[in-house]
Backbone atoms as SQL, in Angstrom:
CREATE TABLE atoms (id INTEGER PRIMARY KEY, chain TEXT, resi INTEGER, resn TEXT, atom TEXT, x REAL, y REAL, z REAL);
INSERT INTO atoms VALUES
  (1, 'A', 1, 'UNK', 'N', -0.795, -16.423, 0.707),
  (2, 'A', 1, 'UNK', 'CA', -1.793, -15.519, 1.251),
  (3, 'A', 1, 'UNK', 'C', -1.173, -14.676, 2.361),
  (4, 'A', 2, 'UNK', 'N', -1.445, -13.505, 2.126),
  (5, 'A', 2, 'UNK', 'CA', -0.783, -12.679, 3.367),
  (6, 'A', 2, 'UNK', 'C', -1.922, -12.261, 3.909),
  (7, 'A', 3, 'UNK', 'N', -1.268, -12.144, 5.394),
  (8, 'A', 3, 'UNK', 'CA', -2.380, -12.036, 6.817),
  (9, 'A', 3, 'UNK', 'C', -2.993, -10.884, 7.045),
  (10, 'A', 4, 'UNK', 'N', -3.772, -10.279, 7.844),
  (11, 'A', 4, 'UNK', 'CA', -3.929, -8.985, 8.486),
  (12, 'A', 4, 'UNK', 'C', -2.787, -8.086, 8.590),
  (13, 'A', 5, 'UNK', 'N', -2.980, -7.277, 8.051),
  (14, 'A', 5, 'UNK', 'CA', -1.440, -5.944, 8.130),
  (15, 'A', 5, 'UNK', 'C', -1.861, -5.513, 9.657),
  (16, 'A', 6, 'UNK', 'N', -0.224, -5.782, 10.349),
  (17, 'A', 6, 'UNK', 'CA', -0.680, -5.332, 11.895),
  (18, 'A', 6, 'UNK', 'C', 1.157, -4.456, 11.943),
  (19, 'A', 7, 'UNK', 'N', 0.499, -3.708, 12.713),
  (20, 'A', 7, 'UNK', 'CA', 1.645, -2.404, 13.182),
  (21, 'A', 7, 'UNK', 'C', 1.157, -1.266, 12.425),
  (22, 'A', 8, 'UNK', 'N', 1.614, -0.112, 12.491),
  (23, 'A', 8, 'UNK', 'CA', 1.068, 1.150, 11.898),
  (24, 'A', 8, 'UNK', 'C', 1.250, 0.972, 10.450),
  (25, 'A', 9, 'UNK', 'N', 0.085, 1.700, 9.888),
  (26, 'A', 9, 'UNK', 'CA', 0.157, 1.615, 8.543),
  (27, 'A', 9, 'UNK', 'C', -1.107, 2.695, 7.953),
  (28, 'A', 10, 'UNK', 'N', -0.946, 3.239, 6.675),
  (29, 'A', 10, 'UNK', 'CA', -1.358, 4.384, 6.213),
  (30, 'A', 10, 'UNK', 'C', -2.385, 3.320, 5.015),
  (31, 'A', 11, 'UNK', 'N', -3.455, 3.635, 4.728),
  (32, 'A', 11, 'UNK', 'CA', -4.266, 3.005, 3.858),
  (33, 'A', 11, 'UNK', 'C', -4.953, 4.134, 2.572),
  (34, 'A', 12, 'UNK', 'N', -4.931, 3.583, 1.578),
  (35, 'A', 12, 'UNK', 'CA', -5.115, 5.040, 0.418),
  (36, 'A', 12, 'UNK', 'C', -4.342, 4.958, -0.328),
  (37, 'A', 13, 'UNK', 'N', -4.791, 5.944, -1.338),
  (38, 'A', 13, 'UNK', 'CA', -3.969, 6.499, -2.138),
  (39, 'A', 13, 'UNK', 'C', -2.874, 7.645, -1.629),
  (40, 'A', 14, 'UNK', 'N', -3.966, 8.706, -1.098),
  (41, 'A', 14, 'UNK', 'CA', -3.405, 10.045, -0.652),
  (42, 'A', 14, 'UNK', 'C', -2.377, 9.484, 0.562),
  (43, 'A', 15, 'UNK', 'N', -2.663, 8.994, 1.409),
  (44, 'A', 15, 'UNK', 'CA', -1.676, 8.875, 2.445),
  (45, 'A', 15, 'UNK', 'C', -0.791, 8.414, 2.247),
  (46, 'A', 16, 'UNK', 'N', -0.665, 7.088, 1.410),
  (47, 'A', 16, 'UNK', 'CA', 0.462, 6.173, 1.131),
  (48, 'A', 16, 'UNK', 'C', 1.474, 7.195, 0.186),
  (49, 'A', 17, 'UNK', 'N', 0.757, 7.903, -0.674),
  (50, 'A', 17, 'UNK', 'CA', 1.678, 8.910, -1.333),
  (51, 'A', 17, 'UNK', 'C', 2.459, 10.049, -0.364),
  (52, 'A', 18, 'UNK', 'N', 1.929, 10.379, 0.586),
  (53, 'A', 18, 'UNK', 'CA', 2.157, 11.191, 1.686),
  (54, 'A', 18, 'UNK', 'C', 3.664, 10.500, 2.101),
  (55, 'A', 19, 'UNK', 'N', 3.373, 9.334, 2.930),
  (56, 'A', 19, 'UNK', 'CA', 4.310, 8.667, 3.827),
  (57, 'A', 19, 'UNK', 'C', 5.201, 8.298, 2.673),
  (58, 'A', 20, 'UNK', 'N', 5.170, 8.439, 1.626),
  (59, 'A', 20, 'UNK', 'CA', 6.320, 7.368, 0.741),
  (60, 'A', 20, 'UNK', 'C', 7.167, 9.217, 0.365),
  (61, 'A', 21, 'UNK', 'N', 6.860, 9.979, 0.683),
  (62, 'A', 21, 'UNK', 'CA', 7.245, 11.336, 0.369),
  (63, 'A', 21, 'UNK', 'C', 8.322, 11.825, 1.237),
  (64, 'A', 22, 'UNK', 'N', 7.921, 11.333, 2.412),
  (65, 'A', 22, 'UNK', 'CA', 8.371, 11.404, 3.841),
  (66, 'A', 22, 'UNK', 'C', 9.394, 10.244, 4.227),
  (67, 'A', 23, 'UNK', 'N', 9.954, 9.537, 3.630),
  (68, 'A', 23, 'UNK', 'CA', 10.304, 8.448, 3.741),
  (69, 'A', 23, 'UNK', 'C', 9.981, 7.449, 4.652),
  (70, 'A', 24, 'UNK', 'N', 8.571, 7.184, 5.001),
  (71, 'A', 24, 'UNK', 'CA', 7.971, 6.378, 6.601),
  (72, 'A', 24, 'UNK', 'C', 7.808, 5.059, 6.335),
  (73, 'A', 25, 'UNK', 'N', 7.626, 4.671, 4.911),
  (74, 'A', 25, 'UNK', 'CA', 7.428, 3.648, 4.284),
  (75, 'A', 25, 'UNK', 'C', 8.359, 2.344, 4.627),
  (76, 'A', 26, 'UNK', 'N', 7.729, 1.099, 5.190),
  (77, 'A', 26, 'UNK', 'CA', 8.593, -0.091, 4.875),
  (78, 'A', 26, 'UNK', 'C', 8.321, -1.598, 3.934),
  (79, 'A', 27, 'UNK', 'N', 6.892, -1.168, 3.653),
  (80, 'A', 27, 'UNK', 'CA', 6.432, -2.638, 2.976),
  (81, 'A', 27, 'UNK', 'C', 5.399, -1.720, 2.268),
  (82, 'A', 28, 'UNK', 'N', 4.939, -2.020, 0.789),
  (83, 'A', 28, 'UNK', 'CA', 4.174, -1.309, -0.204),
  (84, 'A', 28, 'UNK', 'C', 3.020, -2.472, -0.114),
  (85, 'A', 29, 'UNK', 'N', 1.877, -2.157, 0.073),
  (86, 'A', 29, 'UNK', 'CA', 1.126, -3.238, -0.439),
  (87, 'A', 29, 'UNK', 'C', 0.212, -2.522, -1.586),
  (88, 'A', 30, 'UNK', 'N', -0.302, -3.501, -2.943),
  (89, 'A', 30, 'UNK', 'CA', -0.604, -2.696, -4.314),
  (90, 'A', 30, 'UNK', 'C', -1.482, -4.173, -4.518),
  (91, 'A', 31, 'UNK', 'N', -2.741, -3.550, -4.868),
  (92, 'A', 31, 'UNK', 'CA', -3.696, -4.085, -5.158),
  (93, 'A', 31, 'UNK', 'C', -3.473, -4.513, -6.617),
  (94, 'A', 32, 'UNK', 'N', -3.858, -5.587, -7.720),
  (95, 'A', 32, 'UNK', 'CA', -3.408, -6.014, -8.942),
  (96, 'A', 32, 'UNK', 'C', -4.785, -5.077, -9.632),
  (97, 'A', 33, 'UNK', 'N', -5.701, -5.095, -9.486),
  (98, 'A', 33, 'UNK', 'CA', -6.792, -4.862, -10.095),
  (99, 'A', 33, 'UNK', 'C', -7.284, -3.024, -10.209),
  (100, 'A', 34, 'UNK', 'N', -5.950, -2.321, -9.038),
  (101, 'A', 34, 'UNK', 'CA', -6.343, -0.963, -9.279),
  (102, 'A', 34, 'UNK', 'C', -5.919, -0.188, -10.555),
  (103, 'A', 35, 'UNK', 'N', -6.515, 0.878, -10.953),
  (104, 'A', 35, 'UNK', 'CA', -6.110, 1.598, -11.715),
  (105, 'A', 35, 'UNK', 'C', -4.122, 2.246, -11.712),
  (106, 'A', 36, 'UNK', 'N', -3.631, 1.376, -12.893),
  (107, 'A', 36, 'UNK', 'CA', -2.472, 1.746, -12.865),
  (108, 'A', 36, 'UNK', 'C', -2.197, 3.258, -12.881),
  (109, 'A', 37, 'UNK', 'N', -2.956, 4.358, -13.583),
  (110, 'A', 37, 'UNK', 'CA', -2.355, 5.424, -13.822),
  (111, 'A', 37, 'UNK', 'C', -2.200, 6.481, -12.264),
  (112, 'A', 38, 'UNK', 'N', -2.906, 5.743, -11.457),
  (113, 'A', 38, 'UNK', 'CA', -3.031, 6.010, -9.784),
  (114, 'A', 38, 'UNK', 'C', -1.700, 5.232, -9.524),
  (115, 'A', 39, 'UNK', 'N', -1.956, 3.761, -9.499),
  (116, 'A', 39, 'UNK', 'CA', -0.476, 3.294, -8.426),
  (117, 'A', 39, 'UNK', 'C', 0.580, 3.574, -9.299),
  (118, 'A', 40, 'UNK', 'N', 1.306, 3.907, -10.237),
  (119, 'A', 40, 'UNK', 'CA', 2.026, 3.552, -11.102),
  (120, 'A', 40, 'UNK', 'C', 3.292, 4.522, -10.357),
  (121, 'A', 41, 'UNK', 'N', 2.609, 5.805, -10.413),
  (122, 'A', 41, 'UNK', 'CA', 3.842, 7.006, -9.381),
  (123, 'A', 41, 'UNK', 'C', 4.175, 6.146, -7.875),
  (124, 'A', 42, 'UNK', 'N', 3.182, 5.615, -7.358),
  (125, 'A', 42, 'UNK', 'CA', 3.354, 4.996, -5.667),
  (126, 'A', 42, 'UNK', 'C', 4.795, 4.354, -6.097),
  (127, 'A', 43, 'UNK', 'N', 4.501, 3.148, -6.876),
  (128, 'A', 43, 'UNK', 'CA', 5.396, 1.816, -7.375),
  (129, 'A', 43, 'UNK', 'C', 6.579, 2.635, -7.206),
  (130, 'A', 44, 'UNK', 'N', 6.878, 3.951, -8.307),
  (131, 'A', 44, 'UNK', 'CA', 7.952, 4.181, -8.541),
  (132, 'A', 44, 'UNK', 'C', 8.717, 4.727, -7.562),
  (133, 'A', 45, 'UNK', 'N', 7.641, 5.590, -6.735),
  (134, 'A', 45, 'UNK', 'CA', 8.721, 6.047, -5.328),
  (135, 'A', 45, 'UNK', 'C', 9.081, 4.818, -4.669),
  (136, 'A', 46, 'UNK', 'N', 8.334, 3.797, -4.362),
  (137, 'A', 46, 'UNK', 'CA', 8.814, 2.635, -3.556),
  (138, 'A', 46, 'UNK', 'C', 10.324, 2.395, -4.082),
  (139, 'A', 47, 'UNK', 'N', 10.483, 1.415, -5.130),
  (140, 'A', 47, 'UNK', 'CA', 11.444, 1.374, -6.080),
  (141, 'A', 47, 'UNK', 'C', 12.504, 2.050, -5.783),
  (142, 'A', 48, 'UNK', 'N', 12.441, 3.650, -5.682),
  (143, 'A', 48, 'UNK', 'CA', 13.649, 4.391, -5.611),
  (144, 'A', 48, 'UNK', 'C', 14.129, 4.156, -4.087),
  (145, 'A', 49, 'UNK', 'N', 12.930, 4.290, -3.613),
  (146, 'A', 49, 'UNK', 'CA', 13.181, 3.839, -1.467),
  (147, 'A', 49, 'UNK', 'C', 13.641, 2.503, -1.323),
  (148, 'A', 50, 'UNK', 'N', 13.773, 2.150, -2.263),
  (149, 'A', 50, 'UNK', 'CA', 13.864, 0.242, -2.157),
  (150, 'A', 50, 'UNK', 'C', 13.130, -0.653, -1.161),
  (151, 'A', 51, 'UNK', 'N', 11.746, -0.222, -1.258),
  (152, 'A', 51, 'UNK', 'CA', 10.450, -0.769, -0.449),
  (153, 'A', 51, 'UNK', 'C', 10.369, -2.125, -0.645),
  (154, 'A', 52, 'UNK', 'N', 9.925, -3.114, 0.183),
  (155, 'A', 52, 'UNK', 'CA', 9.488, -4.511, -0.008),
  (156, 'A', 52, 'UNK', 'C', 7.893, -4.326, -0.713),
  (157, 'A', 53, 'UNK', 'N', 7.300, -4.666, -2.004),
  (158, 'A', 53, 'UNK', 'CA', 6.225, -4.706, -2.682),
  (159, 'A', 53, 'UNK', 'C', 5.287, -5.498, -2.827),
  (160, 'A', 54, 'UNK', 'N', 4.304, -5.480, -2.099),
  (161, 'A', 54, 'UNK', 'CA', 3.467, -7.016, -1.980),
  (162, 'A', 54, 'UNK', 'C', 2.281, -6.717, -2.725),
  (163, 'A', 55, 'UNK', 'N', 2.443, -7.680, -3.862),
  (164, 'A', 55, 'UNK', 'CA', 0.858, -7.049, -4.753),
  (165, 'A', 55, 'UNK', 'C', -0.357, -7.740, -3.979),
  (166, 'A', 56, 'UNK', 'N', -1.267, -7.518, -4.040),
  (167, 'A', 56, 'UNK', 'CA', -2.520, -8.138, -3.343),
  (168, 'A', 56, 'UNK', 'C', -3.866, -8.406, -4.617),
  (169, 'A', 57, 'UNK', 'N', -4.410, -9.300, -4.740),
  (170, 'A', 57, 'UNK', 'CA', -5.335, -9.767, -6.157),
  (171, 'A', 57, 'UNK', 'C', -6.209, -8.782, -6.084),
  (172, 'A', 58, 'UNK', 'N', -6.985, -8.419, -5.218),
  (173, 'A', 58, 'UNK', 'CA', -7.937, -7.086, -5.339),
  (174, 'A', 58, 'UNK', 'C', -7.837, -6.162, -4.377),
  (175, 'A', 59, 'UNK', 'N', -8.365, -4.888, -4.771),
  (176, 'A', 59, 'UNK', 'CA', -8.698, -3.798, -3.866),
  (177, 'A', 59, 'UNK', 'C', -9.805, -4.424, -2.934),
  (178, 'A', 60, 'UNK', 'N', -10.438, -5.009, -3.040),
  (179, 'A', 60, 'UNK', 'CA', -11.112, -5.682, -1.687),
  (180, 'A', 60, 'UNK', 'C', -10.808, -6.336, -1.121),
  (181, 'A', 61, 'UNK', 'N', -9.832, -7.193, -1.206),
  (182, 'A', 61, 'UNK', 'CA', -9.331, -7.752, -0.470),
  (183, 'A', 61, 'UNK', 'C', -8.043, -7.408, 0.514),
  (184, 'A', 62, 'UNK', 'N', -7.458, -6.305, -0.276),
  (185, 'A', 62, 'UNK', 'CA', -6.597, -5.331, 0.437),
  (186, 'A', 62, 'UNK', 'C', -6.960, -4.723, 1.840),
  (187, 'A', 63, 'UNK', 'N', -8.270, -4.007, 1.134),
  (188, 'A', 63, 'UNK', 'CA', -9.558, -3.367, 2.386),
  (189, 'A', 63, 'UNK', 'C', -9.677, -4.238, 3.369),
  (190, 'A', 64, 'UNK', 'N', -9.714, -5.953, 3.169),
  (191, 'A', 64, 'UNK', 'CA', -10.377, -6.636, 4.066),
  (192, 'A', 64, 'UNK', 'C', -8.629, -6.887, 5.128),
  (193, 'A', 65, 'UNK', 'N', -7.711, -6.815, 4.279),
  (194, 'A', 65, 'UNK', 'CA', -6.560, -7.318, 5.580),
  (195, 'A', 65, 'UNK', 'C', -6.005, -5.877, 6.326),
  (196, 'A', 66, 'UNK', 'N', -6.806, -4.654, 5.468),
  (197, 'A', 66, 'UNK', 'CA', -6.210, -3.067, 6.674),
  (198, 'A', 66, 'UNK', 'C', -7.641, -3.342, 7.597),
  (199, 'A', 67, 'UNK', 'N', -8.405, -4.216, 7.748),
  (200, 'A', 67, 'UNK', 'CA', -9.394, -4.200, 8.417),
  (201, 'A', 67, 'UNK', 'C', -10.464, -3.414, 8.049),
  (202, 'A', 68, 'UNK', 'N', -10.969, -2.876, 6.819),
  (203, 'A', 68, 'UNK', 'CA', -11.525, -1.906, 6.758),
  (204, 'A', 68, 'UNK', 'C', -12.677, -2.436, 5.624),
  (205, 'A', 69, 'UNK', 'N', -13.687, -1.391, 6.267),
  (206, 'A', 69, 'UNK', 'CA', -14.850, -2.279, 5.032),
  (207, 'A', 69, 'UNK', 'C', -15.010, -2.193, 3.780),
  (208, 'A', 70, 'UNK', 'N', -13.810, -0.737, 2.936),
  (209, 'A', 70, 'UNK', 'CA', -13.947, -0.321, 1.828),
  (210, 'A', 70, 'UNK', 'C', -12.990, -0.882, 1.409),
  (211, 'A', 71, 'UNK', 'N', -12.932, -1.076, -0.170),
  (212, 'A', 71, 'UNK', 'CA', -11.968, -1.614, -1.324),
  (213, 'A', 71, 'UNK', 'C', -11.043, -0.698, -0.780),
  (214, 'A', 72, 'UNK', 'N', -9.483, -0.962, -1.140),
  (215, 'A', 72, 'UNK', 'CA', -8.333, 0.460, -1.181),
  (216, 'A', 72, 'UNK', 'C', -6.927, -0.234, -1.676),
  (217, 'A', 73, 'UNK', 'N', -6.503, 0.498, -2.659),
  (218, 'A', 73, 'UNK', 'CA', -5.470, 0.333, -4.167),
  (219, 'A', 73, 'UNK', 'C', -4.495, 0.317, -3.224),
  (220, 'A', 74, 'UNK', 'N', -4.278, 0.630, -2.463),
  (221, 'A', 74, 'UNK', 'CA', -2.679, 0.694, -1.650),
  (222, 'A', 74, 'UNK', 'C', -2.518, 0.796, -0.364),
  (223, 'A', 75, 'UNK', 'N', -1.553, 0.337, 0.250),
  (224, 'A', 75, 'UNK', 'CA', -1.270, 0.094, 1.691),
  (225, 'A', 75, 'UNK', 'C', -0.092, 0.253, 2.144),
  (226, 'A', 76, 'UNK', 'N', 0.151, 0.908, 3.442),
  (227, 'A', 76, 'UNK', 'CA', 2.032, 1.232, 2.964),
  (228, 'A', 76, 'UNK', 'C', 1.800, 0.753, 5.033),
  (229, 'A', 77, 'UNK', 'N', 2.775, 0.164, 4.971),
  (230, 'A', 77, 'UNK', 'CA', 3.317, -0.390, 6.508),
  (231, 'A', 77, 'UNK', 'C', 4.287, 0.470, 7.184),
  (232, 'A', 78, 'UNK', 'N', 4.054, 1.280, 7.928),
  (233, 'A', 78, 'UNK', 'CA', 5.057, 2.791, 8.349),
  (234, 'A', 78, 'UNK', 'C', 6.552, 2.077, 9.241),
  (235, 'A', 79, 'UNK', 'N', 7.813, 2.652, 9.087),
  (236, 'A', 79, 'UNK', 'CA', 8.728, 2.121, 9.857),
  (237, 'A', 79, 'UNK', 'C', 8.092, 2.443, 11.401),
  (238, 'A', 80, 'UNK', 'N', 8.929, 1.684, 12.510),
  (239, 'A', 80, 'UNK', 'CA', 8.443, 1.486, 13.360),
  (240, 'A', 80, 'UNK', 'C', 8.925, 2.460, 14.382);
């Protein structure tokens, strides 16, 4: 079980695609249950960045460790 994501971090689709563009990215977090044809491009930029990838069992539960009250497919942990 992984904990509360603490230090800066971008939550979304749009942003996490943003920061992984930008190279800000250090840890991918990817919900199992989101729509692949959404994360599937994230995955692959990670991959090429050679990101650490932490799948998470649901988009709600993702939501619940960025602290936030909505479901959300992806989570990206910004370098520091």
């Amino acid at each position: 079980m992984v904990g509360k994501l603490v230090g800066q971090r971008v939550v979304g689709i749009k942003q996490t695609l943003k920061a992984l563009k930008n190279n800000q990215g250090k840890v991918l977090y990817i919900a199992k249950d989101a729509d692949t044809n959404i994360t599937d491009p994230i995955l692959k930029l990670a991959k090429v960045n050679s990101l650490q990838i932490i799948f998470i069992d649901t988009m709600k539960e993702l939501g619940n460790l960025c602290d936030i009250d909505v479901a959300s497919a992806t989570a990206l942990l910004l370098e520091d």
